[in-house]
VEXLUMMI-500330 format. One record per residue (C-alpha): residue number from 1; x, y, z. Coordinates in steps of 0.001 Angstrom, whole numbers. Layout:
residues N
- resi;X;Y;Z
- NUM;X;Y;Z
...
***
This chain:
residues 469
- resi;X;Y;Z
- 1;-4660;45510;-33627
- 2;-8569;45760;-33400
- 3;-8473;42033;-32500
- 4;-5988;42315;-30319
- 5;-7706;45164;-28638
- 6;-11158;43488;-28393
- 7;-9245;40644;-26317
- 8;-7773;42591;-24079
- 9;-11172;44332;-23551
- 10;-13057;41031;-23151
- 11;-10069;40013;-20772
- 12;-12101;40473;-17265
- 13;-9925;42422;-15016
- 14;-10485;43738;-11398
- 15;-11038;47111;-9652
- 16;-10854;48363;-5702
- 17;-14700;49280;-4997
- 18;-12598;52342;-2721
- 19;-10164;53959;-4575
- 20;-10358;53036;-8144
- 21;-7226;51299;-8462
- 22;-6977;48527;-11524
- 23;-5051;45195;-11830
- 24;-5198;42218;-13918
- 25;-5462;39347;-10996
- 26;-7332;39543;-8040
- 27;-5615;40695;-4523
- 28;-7079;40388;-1249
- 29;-5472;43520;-281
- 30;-5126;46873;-3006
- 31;-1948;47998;-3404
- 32;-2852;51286;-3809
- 33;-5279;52556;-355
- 34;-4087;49084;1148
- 35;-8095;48264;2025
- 36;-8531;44773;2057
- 37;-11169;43066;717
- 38;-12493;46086;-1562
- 39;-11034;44407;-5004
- 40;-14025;43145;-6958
- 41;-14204;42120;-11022
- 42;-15619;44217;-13869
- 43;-15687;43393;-17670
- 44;-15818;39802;-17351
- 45;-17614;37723;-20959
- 46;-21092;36817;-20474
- 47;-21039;33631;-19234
- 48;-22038;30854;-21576
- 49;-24596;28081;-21440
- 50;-24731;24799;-22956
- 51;-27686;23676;-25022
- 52;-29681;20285;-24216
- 53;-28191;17845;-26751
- 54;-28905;14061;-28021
- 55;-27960;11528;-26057
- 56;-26065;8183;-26771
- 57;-27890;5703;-24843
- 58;-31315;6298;-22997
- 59;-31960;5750;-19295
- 60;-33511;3012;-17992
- 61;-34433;1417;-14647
- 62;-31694;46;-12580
- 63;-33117;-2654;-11977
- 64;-33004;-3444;-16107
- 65;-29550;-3178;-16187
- 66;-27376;-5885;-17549
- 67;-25241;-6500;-14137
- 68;-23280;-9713;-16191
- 69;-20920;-7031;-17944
- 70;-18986;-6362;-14619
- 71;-18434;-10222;-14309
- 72;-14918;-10819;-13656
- 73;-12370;-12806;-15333
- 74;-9568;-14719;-13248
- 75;-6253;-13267;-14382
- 76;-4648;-16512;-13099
- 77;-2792;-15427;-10119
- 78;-4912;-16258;-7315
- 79;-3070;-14138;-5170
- 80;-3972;-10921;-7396
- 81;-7732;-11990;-7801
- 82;-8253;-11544;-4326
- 83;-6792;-8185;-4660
- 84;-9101;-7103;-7468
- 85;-11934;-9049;-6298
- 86;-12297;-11987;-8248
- 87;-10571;-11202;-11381
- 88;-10495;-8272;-14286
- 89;-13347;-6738;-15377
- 90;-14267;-6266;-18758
- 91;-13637;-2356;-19336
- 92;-11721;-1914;-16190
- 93;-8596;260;-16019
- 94;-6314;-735;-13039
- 95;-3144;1377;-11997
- 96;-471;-589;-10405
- 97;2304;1524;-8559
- 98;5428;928;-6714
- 99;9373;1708;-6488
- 100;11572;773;-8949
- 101;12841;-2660;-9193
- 102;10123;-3791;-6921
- 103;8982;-6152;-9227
- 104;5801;-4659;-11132
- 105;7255;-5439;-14811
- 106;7604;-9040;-13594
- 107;3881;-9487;-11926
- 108;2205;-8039;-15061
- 109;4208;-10013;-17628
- 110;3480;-13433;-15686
- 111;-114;-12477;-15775
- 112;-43;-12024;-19207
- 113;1551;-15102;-19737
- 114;-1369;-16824;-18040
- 115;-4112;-14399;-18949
- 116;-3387;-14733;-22592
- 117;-5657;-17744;-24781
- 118;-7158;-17717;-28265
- 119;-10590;-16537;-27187
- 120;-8847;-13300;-24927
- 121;-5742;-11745;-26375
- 122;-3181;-10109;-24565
- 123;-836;-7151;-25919
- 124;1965;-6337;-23538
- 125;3114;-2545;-24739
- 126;6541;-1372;-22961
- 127;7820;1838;-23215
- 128;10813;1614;-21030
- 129;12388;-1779;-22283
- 130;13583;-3050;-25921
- 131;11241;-6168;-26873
- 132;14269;-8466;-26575
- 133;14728;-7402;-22845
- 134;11350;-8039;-22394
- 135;11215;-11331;-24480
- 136;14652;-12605;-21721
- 137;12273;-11915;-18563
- 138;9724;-13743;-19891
- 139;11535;-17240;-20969
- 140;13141;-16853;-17101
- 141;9359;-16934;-15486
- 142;7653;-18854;-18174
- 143;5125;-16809;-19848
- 144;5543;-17366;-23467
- 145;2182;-17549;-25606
- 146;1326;-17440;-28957
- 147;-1205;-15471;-27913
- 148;792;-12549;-25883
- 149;1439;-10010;-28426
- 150;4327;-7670;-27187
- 151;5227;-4293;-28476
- 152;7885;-1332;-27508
- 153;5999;1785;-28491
- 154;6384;5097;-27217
- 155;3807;7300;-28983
- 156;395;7194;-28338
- 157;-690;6950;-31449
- 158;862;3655;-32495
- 159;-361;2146;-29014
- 160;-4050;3189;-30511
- 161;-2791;1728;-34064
- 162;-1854;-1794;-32302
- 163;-5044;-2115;-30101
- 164;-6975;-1815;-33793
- 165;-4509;-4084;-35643
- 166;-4372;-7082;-32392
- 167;-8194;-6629;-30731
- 168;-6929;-7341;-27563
- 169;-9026;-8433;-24189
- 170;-6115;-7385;-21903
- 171;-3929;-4436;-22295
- 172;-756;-4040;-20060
- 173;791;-388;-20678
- 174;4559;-717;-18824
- 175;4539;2471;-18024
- 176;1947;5119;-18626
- 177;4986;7635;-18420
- 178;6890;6898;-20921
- 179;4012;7364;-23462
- 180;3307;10748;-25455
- 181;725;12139;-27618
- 182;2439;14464;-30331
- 183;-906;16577;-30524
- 184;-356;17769;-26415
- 185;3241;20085;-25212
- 186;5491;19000;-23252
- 187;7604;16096;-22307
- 188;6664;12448;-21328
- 189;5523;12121;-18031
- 190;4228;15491;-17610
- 191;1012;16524;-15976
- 192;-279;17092;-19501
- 193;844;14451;-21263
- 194;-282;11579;-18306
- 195;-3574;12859;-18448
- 196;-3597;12833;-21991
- 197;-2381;9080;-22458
- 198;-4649;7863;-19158
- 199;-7313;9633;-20959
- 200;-7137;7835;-24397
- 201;-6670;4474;-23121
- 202;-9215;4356;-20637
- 203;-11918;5575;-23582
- 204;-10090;3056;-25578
- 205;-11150;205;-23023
- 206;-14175;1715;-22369
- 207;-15417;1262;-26034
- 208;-13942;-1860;-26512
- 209;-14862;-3454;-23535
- 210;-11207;-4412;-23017
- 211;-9204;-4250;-19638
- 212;-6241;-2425;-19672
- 213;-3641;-2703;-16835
- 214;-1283;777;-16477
- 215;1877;647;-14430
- 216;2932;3614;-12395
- 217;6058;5364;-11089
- 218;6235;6512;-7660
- 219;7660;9775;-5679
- 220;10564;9536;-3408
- 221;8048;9666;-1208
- 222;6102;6635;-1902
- 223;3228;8576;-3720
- 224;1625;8005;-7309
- 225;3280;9949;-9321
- 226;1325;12691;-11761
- 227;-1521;14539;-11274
- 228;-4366;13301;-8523
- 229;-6868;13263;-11610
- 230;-4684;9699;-12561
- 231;-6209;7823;-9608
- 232;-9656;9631;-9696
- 233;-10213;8478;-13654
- 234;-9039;4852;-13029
- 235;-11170;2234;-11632
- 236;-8400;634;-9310
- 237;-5286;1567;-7718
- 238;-3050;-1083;-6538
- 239;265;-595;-4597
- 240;2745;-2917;-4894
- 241;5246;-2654;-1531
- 242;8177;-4321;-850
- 243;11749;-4076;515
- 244;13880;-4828;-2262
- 245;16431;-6751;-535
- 246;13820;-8886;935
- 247;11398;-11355;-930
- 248;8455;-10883;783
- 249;6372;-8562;-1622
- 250;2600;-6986;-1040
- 251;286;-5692;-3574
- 252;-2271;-3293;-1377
- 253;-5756;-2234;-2875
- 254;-6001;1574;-2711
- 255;-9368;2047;-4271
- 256;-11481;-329;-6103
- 257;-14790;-8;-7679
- 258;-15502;-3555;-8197
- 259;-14459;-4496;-4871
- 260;-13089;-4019;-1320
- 261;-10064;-2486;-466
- 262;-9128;-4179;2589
- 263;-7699;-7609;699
- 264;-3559;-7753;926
- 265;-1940;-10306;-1860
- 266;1416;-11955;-806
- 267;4180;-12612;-3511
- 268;7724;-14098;-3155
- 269;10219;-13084;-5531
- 270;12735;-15404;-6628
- 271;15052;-15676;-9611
- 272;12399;-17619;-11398
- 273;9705;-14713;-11050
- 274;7168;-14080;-8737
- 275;5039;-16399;-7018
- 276;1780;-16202;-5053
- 277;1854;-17263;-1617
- 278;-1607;-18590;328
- 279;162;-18844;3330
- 280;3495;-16624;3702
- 281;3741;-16800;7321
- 282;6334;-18683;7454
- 283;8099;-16455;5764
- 284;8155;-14147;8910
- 285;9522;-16764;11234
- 286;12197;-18269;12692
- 287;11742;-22063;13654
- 288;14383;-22877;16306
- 289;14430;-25942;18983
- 290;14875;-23825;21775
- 291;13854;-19974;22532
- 292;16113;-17120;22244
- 293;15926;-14416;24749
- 294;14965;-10789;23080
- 295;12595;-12646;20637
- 296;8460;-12924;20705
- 297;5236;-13524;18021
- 298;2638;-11770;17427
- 299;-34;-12131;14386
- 300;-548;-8755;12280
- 301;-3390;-8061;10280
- 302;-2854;-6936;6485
- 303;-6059;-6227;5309
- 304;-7914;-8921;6784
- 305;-5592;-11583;6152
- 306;-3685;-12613;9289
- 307;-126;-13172;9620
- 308;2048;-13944;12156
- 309;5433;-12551;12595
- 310;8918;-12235;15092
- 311;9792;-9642;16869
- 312;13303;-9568;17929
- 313;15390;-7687;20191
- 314;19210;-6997;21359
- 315;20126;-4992;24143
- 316;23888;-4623;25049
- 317;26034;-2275;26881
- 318;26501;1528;25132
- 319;29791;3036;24324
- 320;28763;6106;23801
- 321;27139;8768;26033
- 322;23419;8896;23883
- 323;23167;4845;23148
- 324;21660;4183;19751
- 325;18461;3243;18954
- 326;18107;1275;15592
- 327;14772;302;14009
- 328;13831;-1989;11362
- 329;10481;-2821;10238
- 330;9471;-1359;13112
- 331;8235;2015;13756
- 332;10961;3816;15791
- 333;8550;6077;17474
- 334;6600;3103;18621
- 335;9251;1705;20124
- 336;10676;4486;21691
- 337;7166;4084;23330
- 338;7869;828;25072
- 339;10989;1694;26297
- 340;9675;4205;28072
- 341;6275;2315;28955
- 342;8614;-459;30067
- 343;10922;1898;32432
- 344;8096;4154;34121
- 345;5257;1139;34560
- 346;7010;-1919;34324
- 347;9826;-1003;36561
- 348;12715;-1858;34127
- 349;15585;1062;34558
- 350;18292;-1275;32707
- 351;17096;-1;29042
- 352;17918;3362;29448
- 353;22015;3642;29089
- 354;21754;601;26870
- 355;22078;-10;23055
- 356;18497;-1235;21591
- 357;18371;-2594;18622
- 358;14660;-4138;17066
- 359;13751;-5831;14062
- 360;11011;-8085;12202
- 361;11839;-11225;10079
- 362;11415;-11655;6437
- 363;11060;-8225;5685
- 364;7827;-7527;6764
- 365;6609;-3854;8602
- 366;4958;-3688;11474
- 367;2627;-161;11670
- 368;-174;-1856;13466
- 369;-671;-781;17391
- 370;-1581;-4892;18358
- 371;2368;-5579;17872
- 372;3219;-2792;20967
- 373;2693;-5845;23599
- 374;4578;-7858;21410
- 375;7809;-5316;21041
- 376;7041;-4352;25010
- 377;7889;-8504;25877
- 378;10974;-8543;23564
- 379;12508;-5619;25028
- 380;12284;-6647;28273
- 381;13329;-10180;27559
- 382;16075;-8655;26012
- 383;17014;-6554;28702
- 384;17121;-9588;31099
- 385;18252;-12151;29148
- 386;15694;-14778;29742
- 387;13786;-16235;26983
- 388;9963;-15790;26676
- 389;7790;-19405;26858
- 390;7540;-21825;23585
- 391;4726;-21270;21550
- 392;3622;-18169;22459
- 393;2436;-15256;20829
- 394;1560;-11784;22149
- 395;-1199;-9513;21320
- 396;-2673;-5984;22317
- 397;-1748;-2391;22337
- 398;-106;-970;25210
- 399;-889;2734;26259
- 400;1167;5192;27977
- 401;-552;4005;31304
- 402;1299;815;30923
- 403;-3114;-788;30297
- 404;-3276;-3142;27210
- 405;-5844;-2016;25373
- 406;-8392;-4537;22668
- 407;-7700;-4480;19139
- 408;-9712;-5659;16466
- 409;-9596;-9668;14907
- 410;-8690;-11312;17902
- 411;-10378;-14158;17226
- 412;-9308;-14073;13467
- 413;-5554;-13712;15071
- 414;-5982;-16529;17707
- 415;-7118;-19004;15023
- 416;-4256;-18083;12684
- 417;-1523;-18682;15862
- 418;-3633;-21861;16494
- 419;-3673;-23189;13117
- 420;182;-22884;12676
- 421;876;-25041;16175
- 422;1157;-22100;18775
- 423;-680;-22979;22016
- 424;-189;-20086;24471
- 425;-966;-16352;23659
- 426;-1263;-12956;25575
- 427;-4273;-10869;25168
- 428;-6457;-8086;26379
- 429;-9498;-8790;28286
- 430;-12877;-10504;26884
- 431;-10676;-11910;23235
- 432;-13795;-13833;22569
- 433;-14159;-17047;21208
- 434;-11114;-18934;21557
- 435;-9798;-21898;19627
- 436;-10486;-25230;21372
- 437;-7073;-26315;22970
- 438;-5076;-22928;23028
- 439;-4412;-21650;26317
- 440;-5168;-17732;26298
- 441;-4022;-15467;29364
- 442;-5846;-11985;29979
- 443;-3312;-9401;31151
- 444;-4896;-5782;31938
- 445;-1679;-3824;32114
- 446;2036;-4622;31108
- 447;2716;-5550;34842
- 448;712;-8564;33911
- 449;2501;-9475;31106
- 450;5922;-9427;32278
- 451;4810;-12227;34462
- 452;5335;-14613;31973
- 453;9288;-13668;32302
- 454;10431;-16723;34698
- 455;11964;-14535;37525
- 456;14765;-16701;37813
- 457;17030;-15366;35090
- 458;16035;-11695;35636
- 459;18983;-9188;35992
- 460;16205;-6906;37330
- 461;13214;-7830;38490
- 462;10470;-5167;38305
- 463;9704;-4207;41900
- 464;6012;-3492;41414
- 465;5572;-6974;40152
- 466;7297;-8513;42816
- 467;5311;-6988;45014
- 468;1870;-8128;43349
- 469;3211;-11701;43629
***
């Protein structure tokens, strides 16, 4: 009881300054003369200090510091160095997120398939899958080593025990959920126990020198899962995206301490695994002989790797007295936008009791303002049936005003279109330099750029336009 009664006195609690009145938490208001701000805190512990104590290493100039242990080391997937910046780093701790099924467990395993040698050991730990499940994926993609040590562990402690008993260079944790330290309450993939397991192996690679590569779940809505403190004690974040019923998949640098974050790797899955793709533009295409009305190119920017992609387009009579509007890839609200840029500016009052339905190829999203002139040209080609010129590709952002406005890498977007064969392209004013034998045209507004519709196949011409002819 005297214990018990010396905590509760060394418990700090808080008083109002007006009319006395005691409580345990602190209100902005007392409950008693309802005063606000009067409730202050009394009988709080001294506050302690900590003592100077030895240190581990001493402190030296900057410039004496040994910059060769944050070398990289290729992970060999070429698409994934450039992500990371060259490779793995010695120490590192990377996080790799995205949805389920997206294809995480099947990037990781390939790269420790080609990761693995007899100087650099690999250990592949799973805690969601049996070892034989894991051992099927990797005959399918190919990644079977005699140096890729595999393991289906669930506690934390026999993860430690295995990193002791293999010495591995590369550690690939599959998923950092699923594993639990018996010391620490509460069930896997609780706030405690994450930060608990994140903790452990990231001093784990951190002494060793080893890199350690920890796959995470998502929320519903696209977000890390776990506490924040997960992405502030890693060194990288990665975010694997994708559309699971498309093969087109994107691994997105969220933070990185040994690198930028604006690099974008492109993957294809198959039913052989994943594979890197240098150039997955084509991917976002369709080649035909002749053009199709409602369709139009533009070239994207992930990162700072350029890509061009189709826009397409259907418009066709409604049935209904509020006609649908169905989006996909495409941001709805951005193309509610051009609809109604297209029916107050450019003069085109056919799209308003009409079904619209837009879409990209391949899978890929569109977020980027530079596709608006792009969706603004399919729309209206769309609407009047009359295909827009071979080879031609449309970029800019279109305001309310019905102005195209600049956006930035025109010239890294001009020489992408060129290098894949297009010769004609749309742009706002002053692009810049302009790849030798590519015809550019400057259009100020979207008046402009509906010129390139040949009038002759209009159902409705835009007055205006007419009118500037």
């Amino acid at each position: 009881m005297a214990a018990r009664t010396k905590s509760s006195k060394d418990r700090p609690s808080y008083r109002c300054t007006e009319c006395g009145w005691q409580t345990a938490k602190w209100l902005g208001r007392c409950a008693e003369c309802q005063a606000w701000g009067t409730i202050e805190e009394y009988g709080a512990p001294a506050v302690r200090t900590t003592a100077p104590g030895r240190v581990t290493t001493s402190a030296v100039p900057i410039g004496q510091v040994d910059a060769r242990q944050a070398t990289a080391r290729p992970t060999g997937v070429p698409e994934l160095d450039r992500v990371l910046g060259g490779g793995l780093v010695p120490g590192a701790v990377v996080l790799v997120a995205g949805e389920p099924g997206v294809g995480k467990s099947t990037l990781l395993l390939d790269v420790a398939g080609k990761s693995a040698s007899e100087e650099h050991k690999t250990l592949y730990v799973t805690g969601e899958e049996s070892a034989s499940q894991v051992r099927m994926r990797a005959d399918r993609i190919k990644a079977i080593d005699d140096h890729l040590y595999l393991a289906a562990e669930t506690d934390l402690a026999a993860v430690l025990g295995h990193l002791d008993a293999v010495k591995p260079s590369l550690l690939i944790m599959d998923s950092v959920q699923t594993v639990a330290s018996p010391e620490i309450d509460g069930a896997p993939g609780g706030m405690a126990q994450v930060r608990e397991v994140a903790g452990a192996l990231i001093r784990a690679s951190k002494e060793r020198g080893m890199s350690t590569l920890l796959v995470g779940h998502v929320t519903k809505d696209g977000a890390i899962a776990g506490p924040r403190l997960l992405e502030h004690l890693v060194d990288v974040v990665l975010s694997f995206e994708g559309d699971r019923h498309a093969r087109l998949r994107l691994v997105r640098g969220v933070k990185n301490r040994y690198g930028t974050t604006d690099e974008v790797g492109c993957f294809e899955l198959h039913d052989e695994g994943i594979t890197g793709l240098a150039d997955p533009s084509g991917l976002f295409l369709t080649r035909r002989d002749e053009p199709v009305p409602g369709t139009c190119l533009t070239v994207t920017l992930e990162g700072r790797r350029p890509l061009v992609a189709e826009v397409q387009a259907l418009t066709v009579d409604s049935q209904i007295p509020s006609p649908r509007r169905t989006t996909s890839g495409l941001e709805t609200s951005r193309v509610s936008m051009m609809l109604a840029v297209l029916e107050q500016r450019g003069k085109i009052s056919a799209l308003g009791k009409r079904d619209i339905y837009s879409a990209t190829v391949g899978g890929v999203k569109l977020t980027e303002p530079a596709a608006d002139l792009a969706i603004a040209l399919a729309l209206a080609s769309a609407a009047s049936d009359t295909p827009l010129p071979k080879n031609l590709v449309a970029i800019g952002e279109v305001g309310l005003a019905g102005e195209v406005r600049r956006v930035t890498g025109v010239q890294r977007r001009l020489a992408e279109a060129h290098r894949l064969g297009f010769t004609h392209a749309l742009v706002p004013s002053d692009p810049g330099k302009i790849p030798p034998g590519m015809k550019v045209l400057e259009v100020a507004d979207i008046g402009d750029a509906l010129r390139v519709l040949p009038k002759s196949r209009r159902r409705e011409a835009p007055r205006e336009t007419e009118e500037r002819r």
